[in-house]
C-alpha positions as CSV (number, residue, x, y, z in Angstrom):
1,X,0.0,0.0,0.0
2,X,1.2,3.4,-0.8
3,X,2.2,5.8,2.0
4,X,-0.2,8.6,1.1
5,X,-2.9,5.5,0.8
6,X,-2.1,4.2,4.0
7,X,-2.3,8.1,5.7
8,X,-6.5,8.1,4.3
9,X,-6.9,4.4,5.2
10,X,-6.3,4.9,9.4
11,X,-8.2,8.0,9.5
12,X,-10.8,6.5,7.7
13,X,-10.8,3.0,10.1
14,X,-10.9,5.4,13.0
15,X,-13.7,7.4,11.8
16,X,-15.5,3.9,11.6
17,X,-14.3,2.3,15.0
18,X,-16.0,5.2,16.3
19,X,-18.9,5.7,13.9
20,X,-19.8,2.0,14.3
21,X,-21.2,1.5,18.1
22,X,-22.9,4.6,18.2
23,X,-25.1,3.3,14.9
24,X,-25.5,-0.2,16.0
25,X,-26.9,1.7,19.3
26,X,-29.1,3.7,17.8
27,X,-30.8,1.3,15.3
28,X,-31.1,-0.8,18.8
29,X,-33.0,2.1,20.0
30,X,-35.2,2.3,16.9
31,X,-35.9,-1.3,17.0
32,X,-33.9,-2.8,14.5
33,X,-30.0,-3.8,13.9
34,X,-28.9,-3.4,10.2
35,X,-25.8,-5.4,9.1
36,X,-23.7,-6.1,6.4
37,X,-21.9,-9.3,5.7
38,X,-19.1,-7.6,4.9
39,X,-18.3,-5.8,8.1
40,X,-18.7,-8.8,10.0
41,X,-17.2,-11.9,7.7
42,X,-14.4,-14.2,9.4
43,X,-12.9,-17.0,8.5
44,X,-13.0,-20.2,10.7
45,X,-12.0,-23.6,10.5
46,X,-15.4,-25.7,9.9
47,X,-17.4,-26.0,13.1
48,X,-17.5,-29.1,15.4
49,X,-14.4,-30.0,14.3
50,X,-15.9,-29.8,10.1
51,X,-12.5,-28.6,9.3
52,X,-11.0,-27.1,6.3
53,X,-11.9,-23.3,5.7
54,X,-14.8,-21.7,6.1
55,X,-16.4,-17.8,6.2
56,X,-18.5,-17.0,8.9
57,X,-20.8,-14.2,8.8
58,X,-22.9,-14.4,12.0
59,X,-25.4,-11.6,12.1
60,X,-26.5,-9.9,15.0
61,X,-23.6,-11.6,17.0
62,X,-23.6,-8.3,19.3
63,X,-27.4,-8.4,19.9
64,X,-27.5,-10.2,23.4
65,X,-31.3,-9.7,23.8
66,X,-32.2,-11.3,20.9
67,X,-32.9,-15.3,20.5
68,X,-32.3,-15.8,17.3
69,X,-29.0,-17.1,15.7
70,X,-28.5,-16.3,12.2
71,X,-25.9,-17.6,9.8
72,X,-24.5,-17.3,6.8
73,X,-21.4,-19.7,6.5
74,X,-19.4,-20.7,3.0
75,X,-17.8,-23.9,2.7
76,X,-14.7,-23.4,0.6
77,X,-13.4,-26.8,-1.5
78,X,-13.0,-29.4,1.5
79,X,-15.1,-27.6,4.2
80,X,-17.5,-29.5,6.7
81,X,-19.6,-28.6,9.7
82,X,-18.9,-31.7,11.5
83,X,-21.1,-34.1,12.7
84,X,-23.1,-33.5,16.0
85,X,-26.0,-33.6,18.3
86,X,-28.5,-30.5,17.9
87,X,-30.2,-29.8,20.8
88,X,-32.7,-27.3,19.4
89,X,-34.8,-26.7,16.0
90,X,-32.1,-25.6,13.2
91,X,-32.8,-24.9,9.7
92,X,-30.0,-24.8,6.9
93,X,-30.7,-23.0,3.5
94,X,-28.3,-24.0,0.8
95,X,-27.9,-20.7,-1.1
96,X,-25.8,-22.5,-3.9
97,X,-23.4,-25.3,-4.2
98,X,-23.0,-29.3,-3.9
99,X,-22.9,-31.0,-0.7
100,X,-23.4,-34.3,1.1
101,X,-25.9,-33.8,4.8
102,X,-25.6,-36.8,7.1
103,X,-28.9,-36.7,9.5
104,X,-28.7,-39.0,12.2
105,X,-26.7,-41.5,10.0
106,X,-28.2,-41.7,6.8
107,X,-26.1,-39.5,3.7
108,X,-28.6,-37.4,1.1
109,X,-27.1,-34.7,-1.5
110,X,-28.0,-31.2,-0.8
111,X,-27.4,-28.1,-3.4
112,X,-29.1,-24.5,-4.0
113,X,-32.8,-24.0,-2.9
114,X,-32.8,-27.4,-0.6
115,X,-34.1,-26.1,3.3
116,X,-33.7,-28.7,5.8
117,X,-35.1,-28.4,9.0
118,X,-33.6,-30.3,11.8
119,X,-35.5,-31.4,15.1
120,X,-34.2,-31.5,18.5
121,X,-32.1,-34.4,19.4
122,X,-31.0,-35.3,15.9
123,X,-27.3,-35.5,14.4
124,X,-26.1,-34.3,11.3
125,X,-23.4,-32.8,9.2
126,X,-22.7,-30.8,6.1
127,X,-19.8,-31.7,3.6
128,X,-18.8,-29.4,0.7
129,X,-18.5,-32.0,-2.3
130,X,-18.8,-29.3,-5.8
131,X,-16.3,-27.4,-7.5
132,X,-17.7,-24.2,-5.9
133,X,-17.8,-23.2,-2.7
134,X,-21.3,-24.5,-1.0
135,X,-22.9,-21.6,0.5
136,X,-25.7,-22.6,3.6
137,X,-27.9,-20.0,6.1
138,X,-27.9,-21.5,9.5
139,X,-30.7,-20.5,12.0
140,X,-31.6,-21.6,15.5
141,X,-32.9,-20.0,18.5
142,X,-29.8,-19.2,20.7
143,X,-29.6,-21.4,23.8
């Protein structure tokens, strides 16, 4: 980065460290929380030990008083949520891309517009299996 690029580009991510709470605050206030996945994507290894490398955008992550969990994770090439017990009602959305769910022991394919909606007390698991990354929405109520 070029020094006179570097000068505008800490000003500017002050302005916004600062900016930032004082928004998230007020929307709060006015009843609603606005996000976008940008501000808030991270990468992570796939959860419950999935492994390989995943993106993470978890919405609302900062709204304590709310019970809702919502999700939008991409499985790059190799990604997995591992397999695990779910102790609540979880729906995943598969926005695009190939992948193999295991529910409670059984393997279907799942790819773009599929909705699966697990019950309390099963098991399952996502596996990215395409040449594109597969790209899911995850929501539960938090416990």
């Amino acid at each position: 980065m070029k020094k006179r690029s570097l000068l505008l580009f800490i000003p500017v991510c002050i302005v916004l460290a600062l900016f930032i709470p004082s928004l998230f605050a007020r929307q709060q206030q006015e009843g609603y929380i606005l996000e976008h996945e940008a501000a808030i994507a991270k990468t992570e290894t796939g959860p419950h030990k999935g492994g390989g490398t995943t993106t993470a955008h978890k919405f609302f992550d900062k709204a304590t008083d709310s019970k809702l969990q919502f999700t939008k994770r991409i499985l790059h090439p190799g990604a997995a949520i591992g397999y695990h017990l779910q102790k609540e009602e979880e729906i995943y959305y598969i926005v695009s891309g190939d992948g193999e769910m295991m529910m409670n022991g059984k393997i279907f394919i799942v790819s773009g517009g599929d909705a699966i909606l697990t019950h309390a007390g099963s098991s399952h698991g996502l596996k990215q299996t395409g040449k594109d990354n597969l790209v899911v929405i995850i929501n539960y109520e938090k416990k």
